[in-house]
N, C-alpha and C positions, 0 to 999 in steps of 0.2 A: 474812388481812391486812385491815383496817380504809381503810376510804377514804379516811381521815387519811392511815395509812401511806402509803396508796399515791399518792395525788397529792404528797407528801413527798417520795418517793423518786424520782418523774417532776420534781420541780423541783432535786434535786442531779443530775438526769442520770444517775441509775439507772435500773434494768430489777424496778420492781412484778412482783406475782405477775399480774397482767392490764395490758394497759392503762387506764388508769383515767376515767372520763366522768366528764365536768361541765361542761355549757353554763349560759350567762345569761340567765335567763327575764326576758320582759319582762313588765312591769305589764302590759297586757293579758291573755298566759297565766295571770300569777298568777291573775287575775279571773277569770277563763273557768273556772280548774279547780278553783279553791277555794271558789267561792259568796262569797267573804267582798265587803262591801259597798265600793266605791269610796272612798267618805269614813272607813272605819275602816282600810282598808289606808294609804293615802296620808299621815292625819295622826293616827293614834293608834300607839304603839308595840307596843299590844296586840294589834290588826289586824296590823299591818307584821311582827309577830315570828311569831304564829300562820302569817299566810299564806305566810311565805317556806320556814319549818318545812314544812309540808305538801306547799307545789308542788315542794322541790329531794328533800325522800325519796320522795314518791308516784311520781318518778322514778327515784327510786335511783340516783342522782349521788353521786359523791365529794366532792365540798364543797359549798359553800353559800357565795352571793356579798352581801352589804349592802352596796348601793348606795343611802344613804339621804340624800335629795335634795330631799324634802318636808318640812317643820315639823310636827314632834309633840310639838307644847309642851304640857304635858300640861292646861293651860289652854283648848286650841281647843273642846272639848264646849262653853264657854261663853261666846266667840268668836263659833258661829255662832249664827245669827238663825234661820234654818230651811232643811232642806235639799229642793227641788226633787227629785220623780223622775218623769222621763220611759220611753220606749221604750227609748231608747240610754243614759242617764247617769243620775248625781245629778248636781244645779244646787247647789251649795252657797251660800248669799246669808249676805254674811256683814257682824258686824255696824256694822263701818266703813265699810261699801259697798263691796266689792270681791263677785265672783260667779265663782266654778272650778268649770268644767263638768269631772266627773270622767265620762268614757264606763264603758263595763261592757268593754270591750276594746280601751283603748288609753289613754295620757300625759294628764292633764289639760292644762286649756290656762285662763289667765283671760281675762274679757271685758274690755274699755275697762280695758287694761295700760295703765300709764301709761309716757311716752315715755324713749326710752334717754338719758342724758345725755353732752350734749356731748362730747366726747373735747378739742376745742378750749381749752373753758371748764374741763374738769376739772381738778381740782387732784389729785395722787398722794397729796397729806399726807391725803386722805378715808378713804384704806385705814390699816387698819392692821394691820401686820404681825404685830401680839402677837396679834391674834385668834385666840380657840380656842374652838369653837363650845359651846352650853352640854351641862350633864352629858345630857340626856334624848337628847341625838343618840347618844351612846356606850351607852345603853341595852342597843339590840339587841345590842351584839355579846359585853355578859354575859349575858343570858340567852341567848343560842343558843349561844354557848359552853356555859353550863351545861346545856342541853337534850340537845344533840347534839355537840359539840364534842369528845367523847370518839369518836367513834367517821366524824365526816364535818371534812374539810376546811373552817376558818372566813378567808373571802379578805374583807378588808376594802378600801374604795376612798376614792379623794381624786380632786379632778378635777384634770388639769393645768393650770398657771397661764395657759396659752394657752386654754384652753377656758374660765377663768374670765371671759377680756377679752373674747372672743368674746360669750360671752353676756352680761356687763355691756354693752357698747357695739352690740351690734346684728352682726351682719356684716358688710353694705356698709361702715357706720362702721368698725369696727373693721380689716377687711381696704387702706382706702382708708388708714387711720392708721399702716399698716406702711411705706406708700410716702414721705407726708406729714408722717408724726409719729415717726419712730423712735425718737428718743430720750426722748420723754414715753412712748411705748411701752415702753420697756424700764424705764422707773422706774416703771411701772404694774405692770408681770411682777415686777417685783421685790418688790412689797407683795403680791400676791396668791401667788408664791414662798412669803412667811415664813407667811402664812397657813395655806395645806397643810400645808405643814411641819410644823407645832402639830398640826392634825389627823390626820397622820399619826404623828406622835410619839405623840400619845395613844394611838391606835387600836394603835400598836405594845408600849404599856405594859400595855396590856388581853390580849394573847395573839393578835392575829391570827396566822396560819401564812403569809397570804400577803398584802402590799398591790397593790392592780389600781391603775395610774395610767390613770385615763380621758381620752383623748387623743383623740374622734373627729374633730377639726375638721384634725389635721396631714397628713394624704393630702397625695398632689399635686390632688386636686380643689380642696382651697381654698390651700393654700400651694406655693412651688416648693420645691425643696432647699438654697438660700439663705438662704430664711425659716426655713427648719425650723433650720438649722443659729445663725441670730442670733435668734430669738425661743423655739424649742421646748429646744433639747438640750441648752442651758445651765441651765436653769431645770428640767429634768426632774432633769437629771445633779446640781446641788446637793442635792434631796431624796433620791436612791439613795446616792447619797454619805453622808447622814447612817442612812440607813437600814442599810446596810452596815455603820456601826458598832455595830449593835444586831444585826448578826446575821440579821436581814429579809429575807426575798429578796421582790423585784420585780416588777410585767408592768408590761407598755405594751398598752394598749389601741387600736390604730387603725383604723379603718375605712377601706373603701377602697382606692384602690393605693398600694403604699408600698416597692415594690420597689427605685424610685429611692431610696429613704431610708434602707436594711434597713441601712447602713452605717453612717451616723447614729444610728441608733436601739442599735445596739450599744456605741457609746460611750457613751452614757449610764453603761454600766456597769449595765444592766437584767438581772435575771436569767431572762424568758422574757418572749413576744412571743404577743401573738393580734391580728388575726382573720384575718390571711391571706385575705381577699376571693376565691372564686375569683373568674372571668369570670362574669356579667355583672358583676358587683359589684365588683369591682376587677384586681387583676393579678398574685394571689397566687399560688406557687410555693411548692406544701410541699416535694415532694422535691428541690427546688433549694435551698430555704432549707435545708432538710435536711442536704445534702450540705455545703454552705458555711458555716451557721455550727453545725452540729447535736453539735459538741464543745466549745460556749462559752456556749449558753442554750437553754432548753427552751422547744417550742414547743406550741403551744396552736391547735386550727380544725381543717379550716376547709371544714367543709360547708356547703352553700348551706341556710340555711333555709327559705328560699321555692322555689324551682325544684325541691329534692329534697327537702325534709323534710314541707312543705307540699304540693306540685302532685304530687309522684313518686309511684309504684306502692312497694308494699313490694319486689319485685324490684330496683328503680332505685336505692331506698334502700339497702337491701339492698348492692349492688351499690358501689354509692359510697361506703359507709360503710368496705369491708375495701379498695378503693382507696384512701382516703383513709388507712388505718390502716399499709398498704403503703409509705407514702410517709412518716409521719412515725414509725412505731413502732419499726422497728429501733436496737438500741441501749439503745434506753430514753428520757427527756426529753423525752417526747410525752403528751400531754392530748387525747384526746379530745372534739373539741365542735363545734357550730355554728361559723361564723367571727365572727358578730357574736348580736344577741340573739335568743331563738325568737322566730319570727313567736307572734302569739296567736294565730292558731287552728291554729297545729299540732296533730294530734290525739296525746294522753301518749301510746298505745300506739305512736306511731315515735319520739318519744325511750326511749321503754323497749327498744327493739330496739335500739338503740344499745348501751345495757348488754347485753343478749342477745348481740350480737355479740363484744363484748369479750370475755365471760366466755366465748363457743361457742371463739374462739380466744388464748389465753390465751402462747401461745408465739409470736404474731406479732412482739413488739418482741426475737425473740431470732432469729428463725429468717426471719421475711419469706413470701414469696411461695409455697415449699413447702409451706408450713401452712395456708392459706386460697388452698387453689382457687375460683376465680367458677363 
């Protein structure tokens, strides 16, 4: 069976011939494991598509996630002015004056960002909802479709229209604007709604197997379960809606604790759910969510990447990994992965034991705890 197959088969709520892995590597690990240069991964397609290729099979994961979030216009070679390299980064200096410190293991970030705008003064007619981002962003996910696509799982993403406000207007701003501004709030969600939508539409026209809605701001850390239900699950639920009639199936991406939510989040009409935070990280319950909703959407997590994958012994890992597998494998409709993204310096050979594990017990999601003694 084919990795395709088998995360396919884990997302209708079948029982693969193994369980099937595949975590979301973060820009940092990419960096770390691939050599490839900061400024070619970040804003060239030919970087971006090379290094994702390399970090998700030199792991030997069942799919491959494009989360492409960075401008790869295929113009920017001559854009920038010249690129800064330090101990820790490239300094990209670019030629309209802006400067993006790319590190060698972790997110860029720009200098002297210019300020968020008003939420007060904003006008909603500024979005616009027809937008669909240009052809070089959908790049990636033909050629990695044609690379590997045959044989590894291709998850395409959009962000949710709540995580779009968030990062246009700032947090403070934005979270103060839910109490103060609701209803310019919601005619805001609504233009950045149509937007996705487009993006997701395309991305669905192109072959993806699976679209990830990135959702990390709806926790209860930054919203309550009120907010989630007037700001988040109407606006999630219109794009699954339309995705649904294409055939698409679904994730929600959240981080954090979202247990209070997990009831919420199912209305959407989603067809599987990650990261299940354990503790410290949040307040995630595999084999709870497991038992409750584990005949209605497939789930995906939710190991700790820092505490176990990072700090742990192979024993620990080891250990946690056929726990973890314990709790959401029977049945079938379980993904094995991190809960949220690998730390970057996890070391590949404990994501690779992840697969090792999988493949060692192969009858866990039929048989459970008989089959994988600790």
């Amino acid at each position: 069976m084919t990795g395709k197959e088998r995360i396919l088969r884990a997302i209708r709520l079948e029982q693969p011939d193994r369980v099937p892995v595949f975590c979301q590597l973060s820009i940092g690990y990419v960096l770390l494991n691939t050599g490839i240069a900061p400024s070619e991964f970040l804003f060239t397609n030919s970087g971006y598509i090379d290094g994702l290729i390399r970090a998700y099979s030199d792991c030997g994961f069942d799919a491959i996630l494009i989360n492409n979030y960075h401008d790869k216009n295929p113009a920017n070679p001559q854009r920038i002015q010249r690129i800064e390299k330090t101990e820790a980064a490239e300094i990209i200096h670019w030629k309209d004056g802006r400067r993006t410190v790319c590190p060698f293991d972790d997110d860029p970030y720009e200098i002297n960002v210019p300020e968020k705008p008003d939420i007060e003064t904003f006008s909603p007619d500024a979005l616009d909802p027809e937008t669909v981002p240009p052809d070089h962003y959908f790049q990636p996910i033909i050629e990695i479709k044609q690379r590997v696509g045959g044989q590894m799982a291709v998850v395409g993403e959009i962000a949710c229209p709540f995580s779009c406000f968030m990062n246009t207007f700032g947090f403070e701003q934005a979270l103060t604007a839910l109490l103060t501004e609701p209803k310019k709030v919601r005619e805001i969600l609504q233009r950045f709604t149509g937007m996705q939508l487009r993006n997701a539409l395309k991305q669905a026209s192109l072959g993806i197997d699976l679209l990830n809605i990135s959702s990390p701001y709806a926790g209860n850390g930054f919203i309550s379960g009120t907010h989630y239900q007037e700001f988040v699950l109407p606006h999630i639920k219109l794009i699954i809606d339309e995705m649904k009639l294409r055939d698409m199936p679904t994730m929600i991406h959240t981080c954090g604790s979202i247990m209070d939510r997990m009831d919420f989040m199912i209305e959407t009409g989603v067809t599987g759910i990650e990261c299940m935070d354990p503790p410290p990280l949040g307040d995630g319950k595999l084999a709870e969510t497991k038992r409750k909703y584990g005949d209605r959407i497939f789930l995906k997590g939710n190991i700790d990447s820092v505490n176990v994958l990072l700090n742990g012994s192979i024993d620990q890992i080891r250990k946690n990994v056929i726990e973890t597998m314990r709790a959401g494998a029977p049945g079938g409709g379980y993904i094995l992965s991190t809960s949220c993204s690998v730390a970057p310096r996890v070391p590949q050979d404990n994501l690779k034991l992840l697969v090792e594990i999988a493949c060692k017990y192969p009858g866990v999601s039929k048989i459970g705890k008989s089959e994988v003694p600790l």
